[in-house]
C-alpha positions in Angstrom: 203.4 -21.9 -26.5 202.2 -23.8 -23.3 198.8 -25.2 -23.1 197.3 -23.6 -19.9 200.2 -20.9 -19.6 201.1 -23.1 -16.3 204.4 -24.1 -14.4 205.2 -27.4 -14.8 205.0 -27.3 -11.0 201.0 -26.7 -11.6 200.5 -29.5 -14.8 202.6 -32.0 -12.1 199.9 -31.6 -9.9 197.9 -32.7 -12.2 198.2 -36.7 -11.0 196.0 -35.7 -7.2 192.9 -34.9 -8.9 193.0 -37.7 -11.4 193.7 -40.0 -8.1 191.5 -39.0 -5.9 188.6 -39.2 -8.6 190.1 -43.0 -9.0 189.3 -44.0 -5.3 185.5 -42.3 -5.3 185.0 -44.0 -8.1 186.1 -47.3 -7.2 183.3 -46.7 -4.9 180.8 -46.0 -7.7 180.8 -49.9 -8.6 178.3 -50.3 -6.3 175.9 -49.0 -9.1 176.5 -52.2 -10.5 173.7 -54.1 -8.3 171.2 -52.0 -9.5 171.8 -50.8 -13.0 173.1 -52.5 -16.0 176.8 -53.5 -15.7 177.7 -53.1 -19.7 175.8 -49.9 -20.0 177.5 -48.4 -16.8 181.3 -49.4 -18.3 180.2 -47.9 -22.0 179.2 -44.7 -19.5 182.3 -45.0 -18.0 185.0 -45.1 -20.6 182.7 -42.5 -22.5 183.7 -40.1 -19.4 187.1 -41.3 -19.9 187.6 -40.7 -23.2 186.0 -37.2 -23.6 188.3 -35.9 -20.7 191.7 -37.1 -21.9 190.3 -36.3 -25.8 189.9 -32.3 -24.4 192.3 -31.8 -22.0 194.8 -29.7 -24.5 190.7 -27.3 -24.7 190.2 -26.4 -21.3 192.0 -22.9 -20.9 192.4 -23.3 -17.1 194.5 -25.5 -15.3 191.8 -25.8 -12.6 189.1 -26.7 -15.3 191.7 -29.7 -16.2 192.0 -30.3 -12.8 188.4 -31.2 -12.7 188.7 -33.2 -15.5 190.8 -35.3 -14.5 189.4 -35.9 -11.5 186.2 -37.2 -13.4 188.8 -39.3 -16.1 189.7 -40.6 -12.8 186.4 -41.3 -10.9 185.7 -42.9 -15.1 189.1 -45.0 -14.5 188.4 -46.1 -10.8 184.6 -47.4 -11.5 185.9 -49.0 -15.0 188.6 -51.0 -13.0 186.2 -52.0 -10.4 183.9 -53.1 -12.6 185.9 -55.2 -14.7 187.4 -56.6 -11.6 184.1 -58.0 -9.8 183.0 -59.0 -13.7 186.1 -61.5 -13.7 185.3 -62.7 -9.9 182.1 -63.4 -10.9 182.8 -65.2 -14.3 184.7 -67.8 -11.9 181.6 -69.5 -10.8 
C-alpha cells in the first residue's frame, strides 16, 4: 500500500535532504561565469524534473533521500540563476 513501506516519520524527513541540496546548490551558480547560463538552467530543471517524475520508483527511502537532495541542489542553482539573470537585465 505505501510507496517505500516507510513511517510517515521517515517520508517527513524527507524536506532536510531536499534543503540542504537547495543551499549547495545555490552555490553551484557560480558555474554561470564560465559556462552557458540557458544551457545550465535547461540542465537544471532537467535534474529537477526527472527526480520529482520518479520518486514514487525508488524502492528505498534513502534512494529518495538522495533524490531529493539533487531536486534540491536542481531547485537551489535554478533560483540563483534566475535571480542574478533579473539583476543583470536591470542595466
Amino acid at each position: 500500500m505505501f510507496i517505500y513501506d516507510a513511517s510517515y516519520e521517515l517520508v517527513n524527513w524527507m524536506w532536510v535532504p531536499y534543503y540542504l541540496g537547495f543551499m549547495i546548490g545555490a552555490l553551484v551558480n557560480y558555474l554561470h561565469r564560465w559556462w552557458n547560463r540557458q544551457m545550465l538552467l535547461v540542465v537544471f530543471m532537467f535534474v529537477i524534473c526527472l527526480t520529482t517524475a520518479l520518486l514514487p520508483y525508488y524502492g528505498y527511502i534513502y534512494v529518495g533521500y538522495a533524490a531529493m537532495a539533487f531536486c534540491g541542489a536542481g531547485s537551489g542553482a535554478w533560483e540563483a540563476g534566475n535571480s542574478a539573470w533579473l539583476i543583470e537585465g536591470k542595466d
